[in-house]
C-alpha positions in Angstrom: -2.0 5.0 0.2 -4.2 4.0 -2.6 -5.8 5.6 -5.8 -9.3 4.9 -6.5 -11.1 5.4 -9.6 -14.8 4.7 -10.0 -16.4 3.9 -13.5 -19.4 2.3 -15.0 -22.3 5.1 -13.9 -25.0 6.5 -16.1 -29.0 6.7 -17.1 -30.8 3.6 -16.5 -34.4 2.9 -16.5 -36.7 1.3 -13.8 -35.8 -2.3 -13.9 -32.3 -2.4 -15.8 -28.7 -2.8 -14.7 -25.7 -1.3 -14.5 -22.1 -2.3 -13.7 -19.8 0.1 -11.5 -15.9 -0.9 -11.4 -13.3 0.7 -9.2 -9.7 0.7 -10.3 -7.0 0.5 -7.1 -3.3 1.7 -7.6 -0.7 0.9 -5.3 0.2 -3.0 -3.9 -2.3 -2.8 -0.6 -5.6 -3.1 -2.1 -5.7 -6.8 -1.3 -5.2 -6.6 2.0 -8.6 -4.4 3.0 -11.5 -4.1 3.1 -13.4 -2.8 -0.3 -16.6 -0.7 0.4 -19.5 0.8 -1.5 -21.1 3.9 -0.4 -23.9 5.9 -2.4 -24.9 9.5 -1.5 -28.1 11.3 -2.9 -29.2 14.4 -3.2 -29.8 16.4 0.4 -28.6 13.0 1.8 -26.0 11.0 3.9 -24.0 9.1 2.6 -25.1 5.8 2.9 -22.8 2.0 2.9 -24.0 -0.2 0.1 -22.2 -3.1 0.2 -18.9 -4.1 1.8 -16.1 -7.5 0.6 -13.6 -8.4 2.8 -9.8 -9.7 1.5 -11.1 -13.3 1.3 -14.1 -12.7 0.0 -16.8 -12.6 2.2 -19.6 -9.9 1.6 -21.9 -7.9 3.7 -24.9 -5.8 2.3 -27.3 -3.1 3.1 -30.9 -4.2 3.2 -31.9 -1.9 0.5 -29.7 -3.6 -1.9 -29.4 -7.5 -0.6 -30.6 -9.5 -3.4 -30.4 -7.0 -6.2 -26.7 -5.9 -6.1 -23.3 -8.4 -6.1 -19.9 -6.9 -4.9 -17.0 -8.6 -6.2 -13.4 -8.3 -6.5 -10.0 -9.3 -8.7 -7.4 -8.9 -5.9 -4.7 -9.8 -8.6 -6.1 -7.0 -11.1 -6.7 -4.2 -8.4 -10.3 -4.2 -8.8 -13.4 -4.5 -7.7 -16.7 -4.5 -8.9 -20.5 -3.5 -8.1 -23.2 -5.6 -10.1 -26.5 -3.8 -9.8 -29.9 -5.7 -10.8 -33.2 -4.6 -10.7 -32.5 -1.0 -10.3 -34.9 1.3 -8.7 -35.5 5.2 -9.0 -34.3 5.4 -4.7 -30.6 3.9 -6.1 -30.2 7.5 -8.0 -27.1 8.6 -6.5 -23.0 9.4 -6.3 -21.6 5.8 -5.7 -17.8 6.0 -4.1 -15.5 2.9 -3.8 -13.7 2.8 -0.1 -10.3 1.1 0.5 -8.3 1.5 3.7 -8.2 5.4 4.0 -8.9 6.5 0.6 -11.9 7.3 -1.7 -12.4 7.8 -5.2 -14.4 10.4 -7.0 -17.4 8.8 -7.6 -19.9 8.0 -10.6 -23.7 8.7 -11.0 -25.9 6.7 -11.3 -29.3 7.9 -12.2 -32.7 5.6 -12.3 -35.4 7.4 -14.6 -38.0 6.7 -16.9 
């Protein structure tokens, strides 16, 4: 099992950045798979962007180019770098290892 905590979340404007961390407890997070997921208002829950154990990244089409996903497997962590950010990335965004999920940050995108 694994603890997740999300941080980094807030008001941004049209255009600006934001960085979201997740925190990981416990020895496994290296071995998995780290996911993003974002959920908006009267909305699924949607993947953002996925980062294997070695590395390798996958991300939704909505995102690609704008947003980086990265990880520290020594530290636990693992990061979301968000770029260019647009009123449709308003949402909850939850880091996913293995079988747990944390508790989410919101990000809101407003002028």
């Amino acid at each position: 099992q694994v603890q997740l905590v999300e941080s980094g979340g807030g008001l941004v404007q049209p255009g600006g950045s934001l960085r979201l961390s997740c925190a990981a407890s416990g020895s496994i997070f290296g071995r998995y798979t780290m996911h993003w997921y974002r959920q908006a208002p009267g909305k699924q829950r949607e993947l953002v962007a996925y980062i294997t154990p070695d590395g390798t990244t996958t991300y939704a089409a909505s995102v690609k180019g704008r947003f980086t996903i990265s990880r520290d497997n020594a530290k636990n962590t693992g990061d979301l770098q968000m770029n260019s950010l647009k009123p449709e990335d308003t949402a909850v965004y939850y880091c996913h290892v293995f079988n747990s999920w944390g508790q989410g940050t919101q990000v809101t995108v407003s002028s």
